[in-house]
C-alpha positions in Angstrom: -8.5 -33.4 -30.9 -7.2 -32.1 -27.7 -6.1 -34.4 -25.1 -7.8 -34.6 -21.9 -4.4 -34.0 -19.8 -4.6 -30.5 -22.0 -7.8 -29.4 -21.2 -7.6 -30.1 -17.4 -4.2 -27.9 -17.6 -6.0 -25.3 -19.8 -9.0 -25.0 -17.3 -6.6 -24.4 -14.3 -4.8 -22.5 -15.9 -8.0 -20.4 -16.4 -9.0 -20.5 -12.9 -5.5 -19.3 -11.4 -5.3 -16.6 -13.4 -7.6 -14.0 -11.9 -5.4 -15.0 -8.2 -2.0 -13.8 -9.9 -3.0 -10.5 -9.5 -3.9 -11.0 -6.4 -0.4 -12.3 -5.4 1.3 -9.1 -7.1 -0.9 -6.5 -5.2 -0.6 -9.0 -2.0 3.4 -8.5 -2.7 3.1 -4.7 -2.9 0.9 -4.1 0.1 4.1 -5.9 2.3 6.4 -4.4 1.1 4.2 -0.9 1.6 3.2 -2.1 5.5 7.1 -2.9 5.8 8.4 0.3 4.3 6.0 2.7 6.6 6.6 0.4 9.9 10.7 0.8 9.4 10.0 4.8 8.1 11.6 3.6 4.9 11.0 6.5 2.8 13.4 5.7 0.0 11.3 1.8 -0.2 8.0 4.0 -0.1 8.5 6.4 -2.6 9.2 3.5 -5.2 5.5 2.2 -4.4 4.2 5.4 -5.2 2.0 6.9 -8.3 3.6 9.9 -10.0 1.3 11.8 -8.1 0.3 11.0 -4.9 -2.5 12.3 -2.9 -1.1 12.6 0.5 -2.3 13.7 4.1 0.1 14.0 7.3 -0.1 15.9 10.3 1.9 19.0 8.8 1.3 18.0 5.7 -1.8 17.6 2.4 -1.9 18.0 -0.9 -0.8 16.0 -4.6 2.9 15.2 -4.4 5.3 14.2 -7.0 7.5 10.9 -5.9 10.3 13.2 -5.5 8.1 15.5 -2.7 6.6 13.0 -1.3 9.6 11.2 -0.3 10.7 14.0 1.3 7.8 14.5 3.2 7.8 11.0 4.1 11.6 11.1 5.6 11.0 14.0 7.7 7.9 12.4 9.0 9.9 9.5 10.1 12.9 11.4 11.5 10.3 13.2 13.7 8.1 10.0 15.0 11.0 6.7 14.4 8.1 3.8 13.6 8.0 0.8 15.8 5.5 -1.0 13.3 2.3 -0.8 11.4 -0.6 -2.9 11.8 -2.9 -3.6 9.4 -6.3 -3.7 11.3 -8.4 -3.4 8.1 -8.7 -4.2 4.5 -11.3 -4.0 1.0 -12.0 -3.0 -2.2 -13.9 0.1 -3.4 -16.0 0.2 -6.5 -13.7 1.1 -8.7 -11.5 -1.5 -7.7 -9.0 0.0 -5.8 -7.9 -1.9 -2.5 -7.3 0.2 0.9 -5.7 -0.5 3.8 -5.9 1.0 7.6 -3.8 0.2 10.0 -2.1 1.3 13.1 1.7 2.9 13.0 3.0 2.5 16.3 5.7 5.7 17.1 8.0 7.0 19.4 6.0 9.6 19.6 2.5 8.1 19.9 0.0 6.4 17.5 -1.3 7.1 13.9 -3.9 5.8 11.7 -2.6 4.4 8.6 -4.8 4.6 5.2 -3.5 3.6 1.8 -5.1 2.8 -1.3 -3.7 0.1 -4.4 -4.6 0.9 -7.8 -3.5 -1.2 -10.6 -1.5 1.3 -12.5 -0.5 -1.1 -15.8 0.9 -4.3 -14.4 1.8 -3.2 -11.8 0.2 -2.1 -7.9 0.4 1.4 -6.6 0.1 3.7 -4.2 -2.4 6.0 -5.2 -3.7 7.8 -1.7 -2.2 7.8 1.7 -3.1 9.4 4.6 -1.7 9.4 8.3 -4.0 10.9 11.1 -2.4 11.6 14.5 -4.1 10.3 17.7 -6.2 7.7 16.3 -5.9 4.0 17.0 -8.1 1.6 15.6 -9.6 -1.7 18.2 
């Protein structure tokens, strides 16, 4: 016979569970926000799947890590970030979470989309996309 300290411990136990995930992606979309409003490529590129699908100004395709880093750190040398926003945030059917935001420049504005997917245990970034000239209310 269980005790009734148990069960109460197993039930909320139960009920905290689906939030832990929550917390890990929560954790990864900071760090993401904070890595694109410093022009952290290095931070970034560790956040990323092994293929990314990735739109800049210059730039759109499928990228490995390696590329996309790259990408990333020219970006940055040519428009030094003074933050990013997030404006914007949900889920999508297939449970993947986006973000849009607004990365504030040196060289003007840009809308910030990325997309979380649950790659194992862990969050990534599966999509990002930066448009030039667009600035969310």
């Amino acid at each position: 016979m269980r005790s009734p300290i148990i069960k109460r411990a197993s039930l909320l136990l139960l009920l905290l569970l689906p939030f832990a995930g929550l917390r890990a992606q929560g954790t990864v979309k900071d760090q993401v926000v904070a890595a694109i409003g410093t022009g952290n490529s290095a931070a970034l590129a560790r956040h990323l799947v092994a293929n990314v699908d990735m739109s800049l100004p210059n730039a759109s395709d499928y990228y490995s890590k390696a590329q996309a880093e790259q990408i990333l750190r020219k970006f940055f040398e040519e428009h030094p970030p003074r933050g990013l926003t997030i404006v914007h945030e949900g889920a999508n059917r297939g449970g993947d979470s986006y973000y849009i935001g607004n990365l504030a420049t040196a060289k003007g504005d840009f809308r910030v989309t990325f997309f979380l997917k649950k790659n194992g245990d862990v969050f990534q970034v599966k999509q990002l996309r930066l448009e030039a000239g667009r600035k969310d209310p």
